[in-house]
N, C-alpha and C positions, 0 to 999 in steps of 0.2 A: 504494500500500500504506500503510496508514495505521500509526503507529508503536508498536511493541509495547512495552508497561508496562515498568520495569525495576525491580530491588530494593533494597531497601534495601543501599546499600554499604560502611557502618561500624555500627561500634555506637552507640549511642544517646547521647551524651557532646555536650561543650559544643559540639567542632568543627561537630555537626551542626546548632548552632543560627546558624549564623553564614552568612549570602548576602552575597557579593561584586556590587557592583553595578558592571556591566559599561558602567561610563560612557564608550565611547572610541567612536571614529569611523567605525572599519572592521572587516570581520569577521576581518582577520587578525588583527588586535587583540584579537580577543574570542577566539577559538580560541585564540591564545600562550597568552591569562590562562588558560583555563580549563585547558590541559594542564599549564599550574604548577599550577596552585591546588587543582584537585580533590580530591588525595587528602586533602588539608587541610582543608578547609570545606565545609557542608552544601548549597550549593544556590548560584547564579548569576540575579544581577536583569538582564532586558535591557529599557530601556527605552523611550521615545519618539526619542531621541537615535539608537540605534544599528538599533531595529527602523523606521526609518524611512528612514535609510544600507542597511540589508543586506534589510530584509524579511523571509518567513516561512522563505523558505528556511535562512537563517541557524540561526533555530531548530531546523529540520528536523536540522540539521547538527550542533547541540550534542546534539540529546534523543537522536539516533541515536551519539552517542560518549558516551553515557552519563550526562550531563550531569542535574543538577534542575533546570529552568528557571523562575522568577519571571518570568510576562510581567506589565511593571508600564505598560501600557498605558492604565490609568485612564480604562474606558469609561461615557461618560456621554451616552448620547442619547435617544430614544426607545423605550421599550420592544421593539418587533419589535428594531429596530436592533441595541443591546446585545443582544439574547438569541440572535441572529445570529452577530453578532461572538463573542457565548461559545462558542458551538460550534464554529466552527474555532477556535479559541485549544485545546481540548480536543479537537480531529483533528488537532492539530500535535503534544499528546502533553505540551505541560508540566503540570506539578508542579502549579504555581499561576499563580492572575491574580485582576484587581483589576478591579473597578467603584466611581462614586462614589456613596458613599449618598444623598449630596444629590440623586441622581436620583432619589429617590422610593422607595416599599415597591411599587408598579407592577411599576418596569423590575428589581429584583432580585428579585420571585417569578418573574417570565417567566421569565427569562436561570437563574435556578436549576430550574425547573422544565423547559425547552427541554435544559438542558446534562443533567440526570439521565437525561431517557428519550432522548437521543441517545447518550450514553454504553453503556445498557441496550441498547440497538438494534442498535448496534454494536460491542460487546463492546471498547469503551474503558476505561480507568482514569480514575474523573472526577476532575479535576484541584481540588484545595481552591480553594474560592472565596472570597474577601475584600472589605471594602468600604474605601473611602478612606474617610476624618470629615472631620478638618481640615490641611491640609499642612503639614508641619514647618518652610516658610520664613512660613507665617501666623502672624499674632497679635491679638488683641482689634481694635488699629487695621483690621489687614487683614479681618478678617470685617462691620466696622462699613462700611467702604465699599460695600462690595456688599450693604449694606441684613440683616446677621445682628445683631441686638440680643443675642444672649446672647455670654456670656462664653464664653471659648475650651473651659473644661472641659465647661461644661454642653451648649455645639452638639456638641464630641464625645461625650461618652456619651450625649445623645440621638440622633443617627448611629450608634453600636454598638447600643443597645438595639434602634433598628429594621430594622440589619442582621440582628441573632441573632433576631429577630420572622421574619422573612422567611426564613429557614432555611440563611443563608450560614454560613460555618464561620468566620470570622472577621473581625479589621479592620485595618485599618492605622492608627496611631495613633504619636503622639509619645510619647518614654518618660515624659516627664511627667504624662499622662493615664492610666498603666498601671493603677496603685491604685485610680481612679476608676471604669476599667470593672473592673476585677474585683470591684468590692464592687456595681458596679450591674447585674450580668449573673450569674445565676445557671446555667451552663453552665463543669462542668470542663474538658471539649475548647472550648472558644473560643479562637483562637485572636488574638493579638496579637504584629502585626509589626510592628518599629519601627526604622524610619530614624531620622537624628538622632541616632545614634550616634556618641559621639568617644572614641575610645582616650584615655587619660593624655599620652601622649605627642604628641598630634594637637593642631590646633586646629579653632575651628568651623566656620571656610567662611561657606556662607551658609544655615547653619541655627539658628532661632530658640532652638526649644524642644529642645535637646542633654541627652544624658548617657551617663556612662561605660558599657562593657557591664556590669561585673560589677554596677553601682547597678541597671540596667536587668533585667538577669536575677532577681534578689532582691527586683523589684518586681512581678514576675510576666510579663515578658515571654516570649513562646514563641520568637520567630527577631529577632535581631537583622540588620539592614540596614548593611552597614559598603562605603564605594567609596572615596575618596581616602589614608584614610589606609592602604592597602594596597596601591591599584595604582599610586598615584604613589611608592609608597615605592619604595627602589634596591635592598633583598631584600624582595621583594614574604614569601617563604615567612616569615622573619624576623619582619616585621609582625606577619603572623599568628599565628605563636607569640607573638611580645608582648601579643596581646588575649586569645589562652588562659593566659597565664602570670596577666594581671591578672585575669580568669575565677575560674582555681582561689586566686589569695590571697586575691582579694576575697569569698571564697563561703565 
């Protein structure tokens, strides 16, 4: 039985822009976090770490207790491939997922166009689709290795422009980059997800290009990506109020 749509659960306010990424090891782990956290925050990232430990089942598990799931799976192969792979990601029932743009304007018309008319087909809810640009632990050094000569802002809004070309709904992007696709993307619904998130009270870890939620919000970001400084924290629910407290001062 394939899994049936659910609704919107709150109202439409900061908490919902905020995903918890589900960085831990096992699925008990991800079930505890998610029956704290839910009523709190918008949506849950699982990603190569833990859909690798649990598999699809795991999802099956969240989307079916009502969960918004981020599969942040970062598919980048061959067109068939990825366009494959997106459709069950969108028979499993999440919210969203991700592919990288650097794979090409190929493998993301396929995989959007494959995932629309299987969604149609099968009276699915098509899950928002998104593209990686450049990863929040990169940097000019890191793009320069692997042979990308532009500067970090330019290879990402060139990776969003020919995401939102291709007819995905949004990108993934550093909060650094936010000002730069909104002014180089003329699309009000585009969306912009951005990891490299760090509360006031956090530190960076091992993310390059970082900032605050409420800087990030005000920059035009759509959903914020927040994982250590919440679920390592010792009241996880607490946390969370401390990044909506800085939310609404800073807004």
């Amino acid at each position: 039985m394939q899994p049936t749509a659910h609704a919107e659960k709150r109202p439409s306010d900061n908490r919902e822009k905020l995903i918890i990424a589900l960085d831990v090891e096992s699925a008990g782990e991800a079930l505890s976090l998610v029956r704290e956290l839910d009523p709190y925050v918008g949506a849950f990232k699982v990603g190569l770490q833990l859909f690798t430990a649990e598999g699809p089942s795991l999802i099956r598990k969240l989307v079916d207790a009502g969960a918004r799931i981020f599969l942040d799976l970062k598919f980048h192969d061959i067109p068939n491939t990825v366009a494959k792979a997106s459709v069950e990601a969108a028979r499993l029932g999440v919210w969203m997922f991700n592919l990288h743009a650097s794979g090409g304007s190929d493998m993301m018309r396929v995989a959007a166009t494959e995932v629309a008319e299987v969604c149609d087909r099968e009276s699915l809810t098509r899950p928002k689709m998104i593209a990686v640009t450049v990863l929040t632990s990169s940097d000019e050094s890191t793009l320069k290795e692997v042979g990308v000569a532009n500067e970090t802002q330019k290879q990402v809004v060139n990776l969003a422009s020919l995401a939102a070309e291709c007819g995905l709904d949004g990108v993934v992007a550093s909060p650094r980059e936010i000002t730069v696709i909104r002014k180089g993307i003329d699309r009000s619904d585009f969306l912009i997800v951005t990891p490299g998130i760090r509360p006031v009270f956090a530190t960076k870890d091992d993310q390059k290009r970082v900032m605050t939620p409420a800087d990030a919000l005000r920059e035009g970001a759509s959903y914020l990506v927040v994982g250590r400084p919440v679920t390592a924290a010792r009241d996880r629910v607490e946390a969370v109020e401390k990044i909506i407290e800085e939310i609404t001062i800073g807004s």
